[in-house]
Biopython code that builds the backbone (N, CA, C, O; Angstrom):
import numpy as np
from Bio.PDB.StructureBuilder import StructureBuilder

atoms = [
    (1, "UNK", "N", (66.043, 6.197, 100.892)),
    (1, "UNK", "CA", (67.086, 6.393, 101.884)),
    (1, "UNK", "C", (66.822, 5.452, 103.052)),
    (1, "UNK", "O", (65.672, 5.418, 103.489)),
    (2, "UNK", "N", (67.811, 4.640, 103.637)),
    (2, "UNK", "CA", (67.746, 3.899, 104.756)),
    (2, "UNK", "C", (67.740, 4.637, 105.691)),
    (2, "UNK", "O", (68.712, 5.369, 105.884)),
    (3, "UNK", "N", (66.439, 4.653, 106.689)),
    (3, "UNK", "CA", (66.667, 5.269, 108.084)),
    (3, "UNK", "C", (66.765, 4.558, 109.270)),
    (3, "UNK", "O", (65.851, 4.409, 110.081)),
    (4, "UNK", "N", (68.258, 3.980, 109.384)),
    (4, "UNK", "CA", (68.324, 3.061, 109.769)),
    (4, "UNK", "C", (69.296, 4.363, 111.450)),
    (4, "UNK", "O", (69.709, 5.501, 111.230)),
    (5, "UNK", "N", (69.361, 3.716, 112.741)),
    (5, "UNK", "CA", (70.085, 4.885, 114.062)),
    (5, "UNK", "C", (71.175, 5.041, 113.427)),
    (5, "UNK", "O", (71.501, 6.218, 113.587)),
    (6, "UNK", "N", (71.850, 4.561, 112.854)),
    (6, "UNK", "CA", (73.592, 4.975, 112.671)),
    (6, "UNK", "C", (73.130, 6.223, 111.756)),
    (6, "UNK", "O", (73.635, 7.322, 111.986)),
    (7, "UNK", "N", (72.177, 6.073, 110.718)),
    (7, "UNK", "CA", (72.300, 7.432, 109.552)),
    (7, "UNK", "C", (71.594, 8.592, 110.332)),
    (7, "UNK", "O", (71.976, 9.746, 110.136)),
    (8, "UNK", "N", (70.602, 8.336, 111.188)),
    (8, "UNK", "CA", (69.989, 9.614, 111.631)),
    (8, "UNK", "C", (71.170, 9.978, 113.015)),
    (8, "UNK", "O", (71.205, 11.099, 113.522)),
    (9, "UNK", "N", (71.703, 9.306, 113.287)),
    (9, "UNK", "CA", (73.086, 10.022, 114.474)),
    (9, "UNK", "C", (73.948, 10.327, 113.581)),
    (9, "UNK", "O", (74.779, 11.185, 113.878)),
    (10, "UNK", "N", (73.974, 9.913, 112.687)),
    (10, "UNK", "CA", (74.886, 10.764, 111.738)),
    (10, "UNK", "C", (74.619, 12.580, 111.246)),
    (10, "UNK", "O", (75.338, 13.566, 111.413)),
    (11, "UNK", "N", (73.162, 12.400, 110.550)),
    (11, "UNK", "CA", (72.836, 13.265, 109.679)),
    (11, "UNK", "C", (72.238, 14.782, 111.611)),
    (11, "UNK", "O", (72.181, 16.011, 111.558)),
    (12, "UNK", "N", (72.018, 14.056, 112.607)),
    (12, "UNK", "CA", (71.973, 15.156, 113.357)),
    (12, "UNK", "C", (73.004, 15.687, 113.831)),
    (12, "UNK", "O", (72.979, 16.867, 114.179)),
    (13, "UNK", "N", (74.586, 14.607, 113.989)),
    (13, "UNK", "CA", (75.847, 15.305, 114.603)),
    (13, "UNK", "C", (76.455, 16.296, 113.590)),
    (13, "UNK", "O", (76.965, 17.370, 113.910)),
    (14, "UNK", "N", (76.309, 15.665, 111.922)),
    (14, "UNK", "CA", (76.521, 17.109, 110.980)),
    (14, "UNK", "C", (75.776, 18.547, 111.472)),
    (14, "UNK", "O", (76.213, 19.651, 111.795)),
    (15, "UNK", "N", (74.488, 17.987, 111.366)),
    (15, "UNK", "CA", (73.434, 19.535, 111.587)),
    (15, "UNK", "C", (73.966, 20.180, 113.125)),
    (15, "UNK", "O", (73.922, 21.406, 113.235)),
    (16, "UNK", "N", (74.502, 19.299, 114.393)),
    (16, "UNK", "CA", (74.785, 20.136, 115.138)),
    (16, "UNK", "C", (75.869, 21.006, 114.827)),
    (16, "UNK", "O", (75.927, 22.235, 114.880)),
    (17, "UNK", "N", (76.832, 20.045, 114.451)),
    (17, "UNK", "CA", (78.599, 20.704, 113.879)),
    (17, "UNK", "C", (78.285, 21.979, 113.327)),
    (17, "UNK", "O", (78.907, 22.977, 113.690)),
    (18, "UNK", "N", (77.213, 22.041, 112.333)),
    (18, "UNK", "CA", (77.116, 23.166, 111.682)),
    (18, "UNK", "C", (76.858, 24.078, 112.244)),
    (18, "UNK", "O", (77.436, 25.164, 112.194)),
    (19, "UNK", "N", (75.457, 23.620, 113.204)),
    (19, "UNK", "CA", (75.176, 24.991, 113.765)),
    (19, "UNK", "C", (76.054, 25.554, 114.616)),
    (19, "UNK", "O", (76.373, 26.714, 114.354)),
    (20, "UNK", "N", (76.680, 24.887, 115.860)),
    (20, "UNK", "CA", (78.241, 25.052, 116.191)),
    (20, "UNK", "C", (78.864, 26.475, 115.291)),
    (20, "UNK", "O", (78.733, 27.680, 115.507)),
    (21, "UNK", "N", (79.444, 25.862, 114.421)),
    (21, "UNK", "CA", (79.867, 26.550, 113.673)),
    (21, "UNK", "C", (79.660, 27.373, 113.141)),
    (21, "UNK", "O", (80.609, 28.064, 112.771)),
    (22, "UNK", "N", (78.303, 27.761, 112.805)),
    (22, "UNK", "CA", (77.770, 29.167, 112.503)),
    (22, "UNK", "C", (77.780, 29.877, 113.495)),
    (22, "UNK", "O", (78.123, 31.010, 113.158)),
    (23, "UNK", "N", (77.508, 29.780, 114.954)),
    (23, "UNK", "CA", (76.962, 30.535, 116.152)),
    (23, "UNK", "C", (78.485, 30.786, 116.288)),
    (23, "UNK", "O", (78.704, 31.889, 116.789)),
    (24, "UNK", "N", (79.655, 30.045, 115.970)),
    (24, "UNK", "CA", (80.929, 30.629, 116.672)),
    (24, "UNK", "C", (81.417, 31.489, 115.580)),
    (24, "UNK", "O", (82.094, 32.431, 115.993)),
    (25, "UNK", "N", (81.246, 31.424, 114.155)),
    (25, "UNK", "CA", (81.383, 32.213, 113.428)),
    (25, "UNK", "C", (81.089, 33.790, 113.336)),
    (25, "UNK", "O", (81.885, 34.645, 112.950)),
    (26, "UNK", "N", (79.405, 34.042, 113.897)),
    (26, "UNK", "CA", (78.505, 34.863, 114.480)),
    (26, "UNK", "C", (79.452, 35.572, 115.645)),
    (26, "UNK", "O", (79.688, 36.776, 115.738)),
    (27, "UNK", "N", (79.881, 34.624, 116.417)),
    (27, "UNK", "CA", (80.173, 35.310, 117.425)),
    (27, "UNK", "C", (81.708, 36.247, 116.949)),
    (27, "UNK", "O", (81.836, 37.448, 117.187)),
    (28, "UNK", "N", (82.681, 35.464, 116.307)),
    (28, "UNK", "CA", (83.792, 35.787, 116.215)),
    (28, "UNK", "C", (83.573, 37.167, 115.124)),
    (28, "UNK", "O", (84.360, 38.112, 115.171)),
    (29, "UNK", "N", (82.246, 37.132, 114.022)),
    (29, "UNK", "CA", (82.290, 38.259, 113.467)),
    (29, "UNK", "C", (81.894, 39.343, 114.613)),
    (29, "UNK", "O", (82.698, 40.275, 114.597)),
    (30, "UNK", "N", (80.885, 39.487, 115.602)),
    (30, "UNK", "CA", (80.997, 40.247, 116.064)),
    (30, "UNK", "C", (81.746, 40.948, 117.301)),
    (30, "UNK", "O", (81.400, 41.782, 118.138)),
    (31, "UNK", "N", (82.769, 40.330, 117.078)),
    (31, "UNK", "CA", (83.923, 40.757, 118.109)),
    (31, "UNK", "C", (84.718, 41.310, 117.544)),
    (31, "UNK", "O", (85.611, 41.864, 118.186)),
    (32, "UNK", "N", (84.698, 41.375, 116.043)),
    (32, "UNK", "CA", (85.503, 41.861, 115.017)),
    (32, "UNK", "C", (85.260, 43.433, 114.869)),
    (32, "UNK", "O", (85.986, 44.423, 114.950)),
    (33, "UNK", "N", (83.551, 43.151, 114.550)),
    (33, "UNK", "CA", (82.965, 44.241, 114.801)),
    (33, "UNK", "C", (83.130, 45.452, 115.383)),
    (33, "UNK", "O", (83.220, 46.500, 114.743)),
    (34, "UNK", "N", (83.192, 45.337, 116.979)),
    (34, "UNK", "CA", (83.065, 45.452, 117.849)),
    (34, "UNK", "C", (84.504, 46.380, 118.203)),
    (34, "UNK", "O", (84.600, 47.498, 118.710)),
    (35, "UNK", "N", (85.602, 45.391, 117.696)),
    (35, "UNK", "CA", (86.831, 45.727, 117.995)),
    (35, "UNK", "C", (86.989, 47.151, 116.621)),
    (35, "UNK", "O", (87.652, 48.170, 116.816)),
    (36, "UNK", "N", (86.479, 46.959, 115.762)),
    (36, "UNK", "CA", (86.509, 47.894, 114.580)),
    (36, "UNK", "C", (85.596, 49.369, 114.603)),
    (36, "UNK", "O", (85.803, 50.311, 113.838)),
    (37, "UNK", "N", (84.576, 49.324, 115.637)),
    (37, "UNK", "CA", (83.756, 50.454, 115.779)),
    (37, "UNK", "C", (84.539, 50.939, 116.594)),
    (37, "UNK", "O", (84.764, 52.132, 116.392)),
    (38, "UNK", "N", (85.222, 50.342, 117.724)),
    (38, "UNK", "CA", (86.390, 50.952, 118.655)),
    (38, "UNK", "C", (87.415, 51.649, 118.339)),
    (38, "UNK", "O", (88.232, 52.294, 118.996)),
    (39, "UNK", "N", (87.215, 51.359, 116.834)),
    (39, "UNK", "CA", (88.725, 52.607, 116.643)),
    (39, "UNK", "C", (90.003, 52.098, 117.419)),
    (39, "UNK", "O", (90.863, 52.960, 117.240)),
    (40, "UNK", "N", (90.463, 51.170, 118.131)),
    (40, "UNK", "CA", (91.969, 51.359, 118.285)),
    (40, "UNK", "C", (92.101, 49.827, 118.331)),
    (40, "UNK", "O", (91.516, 48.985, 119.012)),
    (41, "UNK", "N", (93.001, 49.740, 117.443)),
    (41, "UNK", "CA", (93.755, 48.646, 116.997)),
    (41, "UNK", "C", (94.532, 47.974, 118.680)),
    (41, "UNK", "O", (94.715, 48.562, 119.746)),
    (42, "UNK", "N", (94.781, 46.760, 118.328)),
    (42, "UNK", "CA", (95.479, 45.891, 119.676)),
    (42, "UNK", "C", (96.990, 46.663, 119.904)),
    (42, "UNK", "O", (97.478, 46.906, 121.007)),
    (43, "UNK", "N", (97.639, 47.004, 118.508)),
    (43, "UNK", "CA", (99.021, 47.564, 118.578)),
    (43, "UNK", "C", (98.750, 48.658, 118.791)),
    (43, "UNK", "O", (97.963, 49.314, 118.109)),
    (44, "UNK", "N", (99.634, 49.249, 120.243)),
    (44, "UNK", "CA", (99.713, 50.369, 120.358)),
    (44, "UNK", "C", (100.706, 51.265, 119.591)),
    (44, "UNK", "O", (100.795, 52.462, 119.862)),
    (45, "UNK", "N", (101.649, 50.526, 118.380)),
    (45, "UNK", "CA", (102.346, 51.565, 118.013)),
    (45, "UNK", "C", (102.015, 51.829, 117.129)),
    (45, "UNK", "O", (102.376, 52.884, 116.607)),
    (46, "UNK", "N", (100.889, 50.702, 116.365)),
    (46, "UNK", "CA", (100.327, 50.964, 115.132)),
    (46, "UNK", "C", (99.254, 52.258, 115.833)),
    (46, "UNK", "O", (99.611, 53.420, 115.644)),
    (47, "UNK", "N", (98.464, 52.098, 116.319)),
    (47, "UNK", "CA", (97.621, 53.236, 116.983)),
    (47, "UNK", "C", (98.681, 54.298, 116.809)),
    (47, "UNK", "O", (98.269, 55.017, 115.898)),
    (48, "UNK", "N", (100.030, 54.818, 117.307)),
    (48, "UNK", "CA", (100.639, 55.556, 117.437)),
    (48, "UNK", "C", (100.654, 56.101, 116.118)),
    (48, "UNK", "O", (100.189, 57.187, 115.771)),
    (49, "UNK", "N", (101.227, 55.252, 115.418)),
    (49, "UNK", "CA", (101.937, 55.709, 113.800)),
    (49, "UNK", "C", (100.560, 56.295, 113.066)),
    (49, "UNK", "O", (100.696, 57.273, 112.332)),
    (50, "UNK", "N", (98.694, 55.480, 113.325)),
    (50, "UNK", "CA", (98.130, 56.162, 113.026)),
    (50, "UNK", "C", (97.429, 57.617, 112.846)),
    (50, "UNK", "O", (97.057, 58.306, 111.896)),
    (51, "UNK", "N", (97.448, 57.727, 114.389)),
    (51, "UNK", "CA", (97.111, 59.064, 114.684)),
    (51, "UNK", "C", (98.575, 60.172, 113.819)),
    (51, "UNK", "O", (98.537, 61.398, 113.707)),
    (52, "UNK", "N", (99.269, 59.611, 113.525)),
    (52, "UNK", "CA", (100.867, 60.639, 113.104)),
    (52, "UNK", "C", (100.265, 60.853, 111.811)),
    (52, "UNK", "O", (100.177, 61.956, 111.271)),
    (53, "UNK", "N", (99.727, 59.429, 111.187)),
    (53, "UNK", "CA", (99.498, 59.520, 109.311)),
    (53, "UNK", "C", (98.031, 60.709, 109.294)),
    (53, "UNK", "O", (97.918, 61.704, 108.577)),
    (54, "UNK", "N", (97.067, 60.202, 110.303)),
    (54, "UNK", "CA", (96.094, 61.345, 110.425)),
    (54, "UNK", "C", (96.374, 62.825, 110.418)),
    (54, "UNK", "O", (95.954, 63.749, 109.722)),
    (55, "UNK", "N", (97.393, 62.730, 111.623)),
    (55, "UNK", "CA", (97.746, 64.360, 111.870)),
    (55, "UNK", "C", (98.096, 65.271, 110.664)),
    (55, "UNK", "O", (97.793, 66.450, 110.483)),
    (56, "UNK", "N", (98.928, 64.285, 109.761)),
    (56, "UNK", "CA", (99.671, 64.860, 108.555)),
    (56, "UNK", "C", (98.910, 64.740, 107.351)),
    (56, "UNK", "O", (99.428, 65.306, 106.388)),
    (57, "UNK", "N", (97.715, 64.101, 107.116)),
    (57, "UNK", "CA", (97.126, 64.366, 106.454)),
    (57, "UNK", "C", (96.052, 65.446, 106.724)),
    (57, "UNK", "O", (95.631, 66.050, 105.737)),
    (58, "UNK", "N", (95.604, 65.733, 107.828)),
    (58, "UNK", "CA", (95.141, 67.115, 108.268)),
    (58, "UNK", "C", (95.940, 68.641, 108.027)),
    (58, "UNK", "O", (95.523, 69.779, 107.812)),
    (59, "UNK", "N", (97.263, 68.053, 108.176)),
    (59, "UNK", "CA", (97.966, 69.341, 107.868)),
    (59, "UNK", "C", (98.162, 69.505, 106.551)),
    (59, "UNK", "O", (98.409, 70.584, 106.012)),
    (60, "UNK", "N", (98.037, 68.226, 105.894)),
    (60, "UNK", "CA", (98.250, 68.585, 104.062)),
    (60, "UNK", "C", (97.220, 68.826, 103.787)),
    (60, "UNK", "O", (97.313, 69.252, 102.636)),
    (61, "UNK", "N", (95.612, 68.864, 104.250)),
    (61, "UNK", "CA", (94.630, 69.800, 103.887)),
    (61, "UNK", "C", (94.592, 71.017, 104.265)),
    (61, "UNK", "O", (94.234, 71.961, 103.561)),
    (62, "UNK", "N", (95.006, 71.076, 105.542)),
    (62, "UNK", "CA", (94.947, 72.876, 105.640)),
    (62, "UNK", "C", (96.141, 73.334, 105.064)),
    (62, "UNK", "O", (96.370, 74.480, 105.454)),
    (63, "UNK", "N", (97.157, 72.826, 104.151)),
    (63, "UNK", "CA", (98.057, 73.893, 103.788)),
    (63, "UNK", "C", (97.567, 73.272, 102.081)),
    (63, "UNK", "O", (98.252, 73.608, 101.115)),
    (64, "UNK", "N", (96.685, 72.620, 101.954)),
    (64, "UNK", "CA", (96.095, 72.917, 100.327)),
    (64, "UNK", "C", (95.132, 73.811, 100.486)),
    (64, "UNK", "O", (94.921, 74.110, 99.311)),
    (65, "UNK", "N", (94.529, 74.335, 101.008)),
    (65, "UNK", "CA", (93.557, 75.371, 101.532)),
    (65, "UNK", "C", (94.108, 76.437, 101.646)),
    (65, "UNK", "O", (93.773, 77.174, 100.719)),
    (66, "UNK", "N", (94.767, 76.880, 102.296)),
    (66, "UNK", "CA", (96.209, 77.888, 102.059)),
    (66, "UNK", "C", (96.491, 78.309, 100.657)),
    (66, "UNK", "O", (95.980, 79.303, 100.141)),
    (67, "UNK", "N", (97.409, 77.428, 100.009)),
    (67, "UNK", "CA", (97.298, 77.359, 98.977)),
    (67, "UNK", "C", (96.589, 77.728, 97.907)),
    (67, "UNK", "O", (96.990, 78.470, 97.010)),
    (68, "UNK", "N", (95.566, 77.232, 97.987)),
    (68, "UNK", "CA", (94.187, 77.823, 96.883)),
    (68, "UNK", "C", (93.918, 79.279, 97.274)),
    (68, "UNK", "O", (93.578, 80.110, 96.432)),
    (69, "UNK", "N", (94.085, 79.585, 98.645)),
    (69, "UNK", "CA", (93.612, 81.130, 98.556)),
    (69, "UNK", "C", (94.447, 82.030, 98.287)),
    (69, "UNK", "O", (94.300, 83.227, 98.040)),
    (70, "UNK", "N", (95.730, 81.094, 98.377)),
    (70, "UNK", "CA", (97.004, 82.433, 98.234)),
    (70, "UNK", "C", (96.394, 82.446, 97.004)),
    (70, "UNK", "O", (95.684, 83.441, 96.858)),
    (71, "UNK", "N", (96.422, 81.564, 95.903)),
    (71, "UNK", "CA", (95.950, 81.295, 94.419)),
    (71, "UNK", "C", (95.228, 82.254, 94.385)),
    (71, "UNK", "O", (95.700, 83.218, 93.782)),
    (72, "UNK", "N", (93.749, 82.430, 95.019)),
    (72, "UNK", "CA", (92.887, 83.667, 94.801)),
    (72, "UNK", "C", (93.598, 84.991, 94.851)),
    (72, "UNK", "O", (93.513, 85.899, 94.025)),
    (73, "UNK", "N", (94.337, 84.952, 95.989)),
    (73, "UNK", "CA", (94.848, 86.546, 96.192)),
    (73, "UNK", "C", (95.919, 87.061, 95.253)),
    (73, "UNK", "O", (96.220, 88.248, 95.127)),
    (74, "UNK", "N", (96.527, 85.916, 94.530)),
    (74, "UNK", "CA", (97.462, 86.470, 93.906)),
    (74, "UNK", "C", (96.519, 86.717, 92.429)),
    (74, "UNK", "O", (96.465, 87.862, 91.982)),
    (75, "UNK", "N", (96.053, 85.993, 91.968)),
    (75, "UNK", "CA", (94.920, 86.215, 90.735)),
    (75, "UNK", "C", (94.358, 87.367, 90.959)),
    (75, "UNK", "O", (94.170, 88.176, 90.050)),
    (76, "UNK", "N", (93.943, 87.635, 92.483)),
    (76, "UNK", "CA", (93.468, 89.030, 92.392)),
    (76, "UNK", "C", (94.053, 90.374, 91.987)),
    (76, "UNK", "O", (93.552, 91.307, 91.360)),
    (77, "UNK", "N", (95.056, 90.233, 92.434)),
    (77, "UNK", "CA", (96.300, 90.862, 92.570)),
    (77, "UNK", "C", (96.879, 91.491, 91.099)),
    (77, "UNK", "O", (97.182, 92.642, 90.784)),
    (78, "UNK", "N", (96.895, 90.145, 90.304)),
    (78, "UNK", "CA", (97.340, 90.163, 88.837)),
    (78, "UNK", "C", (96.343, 90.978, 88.004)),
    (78, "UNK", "O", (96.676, 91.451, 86.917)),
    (79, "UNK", "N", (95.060, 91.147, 88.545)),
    (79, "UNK", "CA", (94.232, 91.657, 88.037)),
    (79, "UNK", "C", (93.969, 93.066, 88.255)),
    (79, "UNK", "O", (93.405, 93.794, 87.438)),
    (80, "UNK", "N", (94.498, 93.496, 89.647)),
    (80, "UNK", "CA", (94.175, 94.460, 89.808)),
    (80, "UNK", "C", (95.603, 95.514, 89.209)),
    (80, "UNK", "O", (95.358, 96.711, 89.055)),
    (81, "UNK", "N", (96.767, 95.098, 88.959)),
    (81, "UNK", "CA", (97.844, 95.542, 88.281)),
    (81, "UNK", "C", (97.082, 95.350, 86.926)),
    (81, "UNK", "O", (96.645, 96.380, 86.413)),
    (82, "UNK", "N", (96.934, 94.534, 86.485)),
    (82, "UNK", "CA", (96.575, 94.724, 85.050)),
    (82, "UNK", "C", (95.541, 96.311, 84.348)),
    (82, "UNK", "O", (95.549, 97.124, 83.424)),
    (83, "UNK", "N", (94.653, 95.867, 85.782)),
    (83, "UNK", "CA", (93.749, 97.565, 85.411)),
    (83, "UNK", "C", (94.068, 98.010, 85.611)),
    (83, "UNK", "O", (93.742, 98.816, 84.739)),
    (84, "UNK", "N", (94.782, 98.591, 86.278)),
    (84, "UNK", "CA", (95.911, 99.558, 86.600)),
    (84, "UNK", "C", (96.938, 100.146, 85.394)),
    (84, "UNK", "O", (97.296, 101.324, 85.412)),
    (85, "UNK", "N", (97.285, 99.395, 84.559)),
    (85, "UNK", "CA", (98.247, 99.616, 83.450)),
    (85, "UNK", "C", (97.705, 99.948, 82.086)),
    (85, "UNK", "O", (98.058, 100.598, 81.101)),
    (86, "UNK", "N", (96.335, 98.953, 82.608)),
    (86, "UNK", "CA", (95.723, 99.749, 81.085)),
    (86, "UNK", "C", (95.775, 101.069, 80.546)),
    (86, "UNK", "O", (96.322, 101.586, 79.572)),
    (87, "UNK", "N", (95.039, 101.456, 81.475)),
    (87, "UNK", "CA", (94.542, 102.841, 81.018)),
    (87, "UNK", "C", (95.642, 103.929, 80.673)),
    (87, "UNK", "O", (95.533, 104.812, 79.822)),
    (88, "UNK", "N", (96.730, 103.689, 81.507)),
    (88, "UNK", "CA", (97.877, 104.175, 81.516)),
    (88, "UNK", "C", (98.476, 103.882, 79.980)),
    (88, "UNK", "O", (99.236, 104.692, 79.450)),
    (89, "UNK", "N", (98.162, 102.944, 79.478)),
    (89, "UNK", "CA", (98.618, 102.540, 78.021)),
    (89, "UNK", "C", (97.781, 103.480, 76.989)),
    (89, "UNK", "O", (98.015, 104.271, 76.075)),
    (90, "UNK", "N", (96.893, 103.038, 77.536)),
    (90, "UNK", "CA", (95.622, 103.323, 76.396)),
    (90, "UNK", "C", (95.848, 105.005, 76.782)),
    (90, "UNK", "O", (96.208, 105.524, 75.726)),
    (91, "UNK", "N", (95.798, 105.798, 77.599)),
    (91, "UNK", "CA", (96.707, 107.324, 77.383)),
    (91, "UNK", "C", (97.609, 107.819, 76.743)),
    (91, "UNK", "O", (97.712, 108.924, 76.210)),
    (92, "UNK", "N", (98.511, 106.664, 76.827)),
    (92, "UNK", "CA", (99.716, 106.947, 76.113)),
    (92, "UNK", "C", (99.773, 106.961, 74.705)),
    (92, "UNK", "O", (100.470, 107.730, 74.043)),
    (93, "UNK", "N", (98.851, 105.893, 74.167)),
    (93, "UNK", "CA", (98.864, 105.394, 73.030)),
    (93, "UNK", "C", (97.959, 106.956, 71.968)),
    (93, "UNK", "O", (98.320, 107.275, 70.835)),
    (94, "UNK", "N", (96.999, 107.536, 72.622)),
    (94, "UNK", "CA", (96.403, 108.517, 72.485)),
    (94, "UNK", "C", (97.500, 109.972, 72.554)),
    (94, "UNK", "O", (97.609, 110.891, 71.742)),
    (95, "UNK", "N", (97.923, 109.830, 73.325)),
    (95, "UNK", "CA", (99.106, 111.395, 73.175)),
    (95, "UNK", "C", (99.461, 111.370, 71.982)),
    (95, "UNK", "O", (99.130, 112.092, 71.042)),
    (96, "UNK", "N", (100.592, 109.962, 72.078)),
    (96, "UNK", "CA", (101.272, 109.808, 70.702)),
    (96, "UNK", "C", (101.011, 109.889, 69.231)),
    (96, "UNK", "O", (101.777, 109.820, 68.269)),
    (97, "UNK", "N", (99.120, 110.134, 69.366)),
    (97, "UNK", "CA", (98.397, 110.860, 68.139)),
    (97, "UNK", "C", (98.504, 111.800, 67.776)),
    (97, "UNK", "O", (97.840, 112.166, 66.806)),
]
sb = StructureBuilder()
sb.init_structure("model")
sb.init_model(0)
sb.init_chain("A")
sb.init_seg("    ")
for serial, (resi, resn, name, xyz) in enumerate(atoms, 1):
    if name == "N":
        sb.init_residue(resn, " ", resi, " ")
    sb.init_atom(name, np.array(xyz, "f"), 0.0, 1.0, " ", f" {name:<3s}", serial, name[0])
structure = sb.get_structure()
């Protein structure tokens, strides 16, 4: 390799460019960062519309929760009519002997 001033002012203005460029890269990721641990977006209506999609997905968990227990109570329910009728059968079925 010729190391002649033109190639080594060359080969150090690349290596600065680069580093340049990494340190602003660095920087711009962590402003990204930064802006993303913050939780609120630059748009305030997007912020708006978010907190709405949140709210409503909070409410479609507590009314699937709801849901499942009515599920329990009515299963319970079905069950406790069911014993209820048995025996009443199973009497009947015995008279009729």
């Amino acid at each position: 390799m010729n190391m002649d001033p033109g190639n080594i002012i060359q080969l150090i203005a690349v290596i600065g460019v680069t580093l340049i460029g990494c340190v602003a890269a660095l920087l711009l990721i962590k402003a990204l960062a930064r802006r993303v641990e913050a939780g609120s977006p630059a748009d305030p209506e997007l912020s708006r519309q978010l907190r709405e999609v949140r709210a409503q997905f909070e409410e479609g968990e507590a009314l699937r929760a709801r849901v499942a227990e009515l599920e329990e109570r009515l299963d319970f329910a079905e069950r406790m009519l069911t014993a209820q009728r048995e025996p009443s059968r199973i009497g009947q079925v015995e008279e009729t002997r």
